[in-house]
C-alpha positions in Angstrom: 0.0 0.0 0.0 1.4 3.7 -1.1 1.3 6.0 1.7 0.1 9.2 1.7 2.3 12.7 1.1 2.1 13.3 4.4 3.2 10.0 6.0 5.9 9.4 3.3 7.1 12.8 5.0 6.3 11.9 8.8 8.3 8.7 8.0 11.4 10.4 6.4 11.7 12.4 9.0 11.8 10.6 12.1 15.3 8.6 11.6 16.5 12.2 11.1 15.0 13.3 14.4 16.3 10.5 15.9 20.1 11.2 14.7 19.7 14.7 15.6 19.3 13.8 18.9 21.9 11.6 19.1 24.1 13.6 17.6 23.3 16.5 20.2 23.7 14.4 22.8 27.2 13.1 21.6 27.9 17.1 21.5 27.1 17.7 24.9 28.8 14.7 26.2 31.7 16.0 24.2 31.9 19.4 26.0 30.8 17.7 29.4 34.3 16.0 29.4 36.4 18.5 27.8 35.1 21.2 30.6 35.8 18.5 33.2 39.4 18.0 31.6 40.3 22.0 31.6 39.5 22.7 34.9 41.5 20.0 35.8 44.6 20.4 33.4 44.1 23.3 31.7 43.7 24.3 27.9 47.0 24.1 27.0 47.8 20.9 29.3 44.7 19.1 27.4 44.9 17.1 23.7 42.6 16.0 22.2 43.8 12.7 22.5 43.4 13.4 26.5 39.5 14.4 25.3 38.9 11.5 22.9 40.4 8.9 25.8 38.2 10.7 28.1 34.8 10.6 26.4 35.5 7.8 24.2 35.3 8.2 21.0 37.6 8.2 18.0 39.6 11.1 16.6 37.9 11.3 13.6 34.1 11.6 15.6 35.5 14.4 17.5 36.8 16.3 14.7 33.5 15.5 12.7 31.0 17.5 15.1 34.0 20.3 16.3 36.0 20.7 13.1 37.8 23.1 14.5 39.4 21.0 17.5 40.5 21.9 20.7 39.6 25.9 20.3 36.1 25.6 19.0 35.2 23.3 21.7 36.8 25.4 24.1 35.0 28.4 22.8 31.7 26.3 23.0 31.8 25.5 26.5 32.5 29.4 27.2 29.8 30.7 24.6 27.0 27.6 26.3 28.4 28.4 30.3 27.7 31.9 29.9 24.6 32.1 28.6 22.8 30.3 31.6 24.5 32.3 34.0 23.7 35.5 32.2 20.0 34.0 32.5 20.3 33.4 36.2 21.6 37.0 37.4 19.1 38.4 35.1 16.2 36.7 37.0 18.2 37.0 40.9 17.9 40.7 40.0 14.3 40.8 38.8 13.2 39.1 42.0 14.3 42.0 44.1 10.7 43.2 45.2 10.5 47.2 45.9 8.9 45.7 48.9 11.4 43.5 50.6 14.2 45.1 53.6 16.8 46.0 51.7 19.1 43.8 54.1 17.1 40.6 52.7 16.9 41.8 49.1 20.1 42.7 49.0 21.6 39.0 50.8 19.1 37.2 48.7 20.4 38.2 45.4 24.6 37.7 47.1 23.7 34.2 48.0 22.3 33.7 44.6 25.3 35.5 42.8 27.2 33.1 44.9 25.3 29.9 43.8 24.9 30.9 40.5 29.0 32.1 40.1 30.2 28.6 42.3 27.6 26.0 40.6 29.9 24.7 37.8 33.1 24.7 39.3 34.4 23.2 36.6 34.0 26.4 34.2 34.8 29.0 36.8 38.1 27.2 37.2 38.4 27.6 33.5 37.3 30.7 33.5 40.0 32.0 35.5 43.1 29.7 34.0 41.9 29.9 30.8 40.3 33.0 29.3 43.2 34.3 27.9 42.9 31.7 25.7 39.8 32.7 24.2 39.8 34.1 20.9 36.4 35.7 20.4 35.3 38.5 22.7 33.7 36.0 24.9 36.7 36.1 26.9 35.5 39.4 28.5 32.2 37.7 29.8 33.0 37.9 33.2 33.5 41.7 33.5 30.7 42.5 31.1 28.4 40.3 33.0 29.1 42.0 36.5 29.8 45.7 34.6 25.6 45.1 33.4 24.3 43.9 36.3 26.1 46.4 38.2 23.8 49.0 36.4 20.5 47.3 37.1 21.7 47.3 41.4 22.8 51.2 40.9 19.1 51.8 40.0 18.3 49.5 42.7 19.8 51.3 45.1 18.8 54.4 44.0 14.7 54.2 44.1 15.9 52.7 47.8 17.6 56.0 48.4 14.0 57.9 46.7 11.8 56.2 48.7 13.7 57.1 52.1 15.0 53.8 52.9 18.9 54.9 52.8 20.3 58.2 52.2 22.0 60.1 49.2 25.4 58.9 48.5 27.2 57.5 45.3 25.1 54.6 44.7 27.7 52.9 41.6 30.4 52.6 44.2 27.8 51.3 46.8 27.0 48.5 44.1 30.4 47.8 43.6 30.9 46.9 47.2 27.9 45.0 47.1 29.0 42.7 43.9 32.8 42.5 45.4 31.3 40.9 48.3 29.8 38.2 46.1 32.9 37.6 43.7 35.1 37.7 46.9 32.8 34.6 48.0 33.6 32.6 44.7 37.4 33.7 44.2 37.1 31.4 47.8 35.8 28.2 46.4 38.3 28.3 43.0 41.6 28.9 44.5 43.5 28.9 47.7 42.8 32.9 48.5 40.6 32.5 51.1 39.9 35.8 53.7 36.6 34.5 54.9 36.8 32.3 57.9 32.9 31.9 58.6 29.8 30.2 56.5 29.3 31.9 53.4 25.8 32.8 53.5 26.3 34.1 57.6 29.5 36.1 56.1 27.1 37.8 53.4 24.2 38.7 55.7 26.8 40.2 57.7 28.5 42.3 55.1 25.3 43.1 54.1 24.0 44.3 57.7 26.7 46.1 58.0 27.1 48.2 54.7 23.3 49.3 54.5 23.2 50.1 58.1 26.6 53.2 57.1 24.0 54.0 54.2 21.2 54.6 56.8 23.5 57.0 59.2 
């Protein structure tokens, strides 16, 4: 029996969607264990035989879904990393309600700065051994990421200081002691600086407490 147009088409596809999957998946897995492998040894102390080994798969797959080796999949894990952290600072900030202490709002979106900075320790590590490596402006990410962000808390701060919660006062350099307090947190968990001898989330309430508590004086 002939089938129809429409299931001929239904048909044809559905080994294609199946492949596609597959091969996405073999992607991800891909950039999974390179990631885990340059945290651990670095870009330039990786090969891709150290990747193909580590994933299992031959030379000739690897090269087949990144064609352009090691640097492309290094750039991949940057470009995919930062996109979902971009996503979760975007909606820590939106949760700050107009309503909320400022001491809470304020420790709420630290902790989650935190979280979201020290969650894939793997990439951070990278991030800090390896950006110089980078050769599209990704490499920046970090600093533009904390240098937009910083914007939306300056406005933060500032209806704060309208509405009569704090007083007047330079309200960029008070977000910038606000985010340093959260990036001092992370430089903690992906390296051996560490100036923080308490809990992390007691040592930001803390900070916090104390900082809006000058701005209220």
């Amino acid at each position: 029996m002939k089938l129809k147009d429409s299931e001929a088409n239904e048909v044809s596809r559905t080994p294609r969607t199946s492949r596609d999957m597959q091969a996405a998946e073999r992607k991800g897995q891909i950039l999974r264990g390179a990631k885990e492998l340059f945290a651990e040894h670095g870009f330039h102390g990786t090969s891709m035989r150290m990747i193909n080994k580590h994933v299992g798969i031959t030379d000739g797959l690897l090269y087949h879904y990144f064609p352009g080796g090691k640097q492309e999949i290094l750039e991949t894990v940057f470009a995919e990393s930062q996109a979902a952290r971009m996503a979760s600072m975007d909606k820590l900030l939106a949760s700050i309600s107009q309503n909320q202490p400022l001491e809470d709002a304020l420790a709420q979106f630290l902790i989650g700065l935190y979280s979201t900075m020290t969650e894939d320790r793997a990439f951070i590590r990278m991030m800090f051994r390896d950006a110089e490596s980078i050769q599209s402006e990704q490499r920046n990410f970090m600093s533009e990421m904390i240098k937009m962000r910083h914007q939306s808390l300056t406005d933060v701060l500032r209806k704060r200081a309208e509405a009569g919660e704090i007083h007047e006062m330079d309200y960029a350099l008070a977000a910038h002691q606000m985010l340093s307090i959260g990036v001092v947190c992370a430089l903690r968990e992906v390296s051996f600086i560490n100036v923080i001898d308490v809990e992390i989330e007691s040592y930001i309430r803390n900070m916090v407490a104390f900082s809006v508590a000058q701005w209220r004086k």
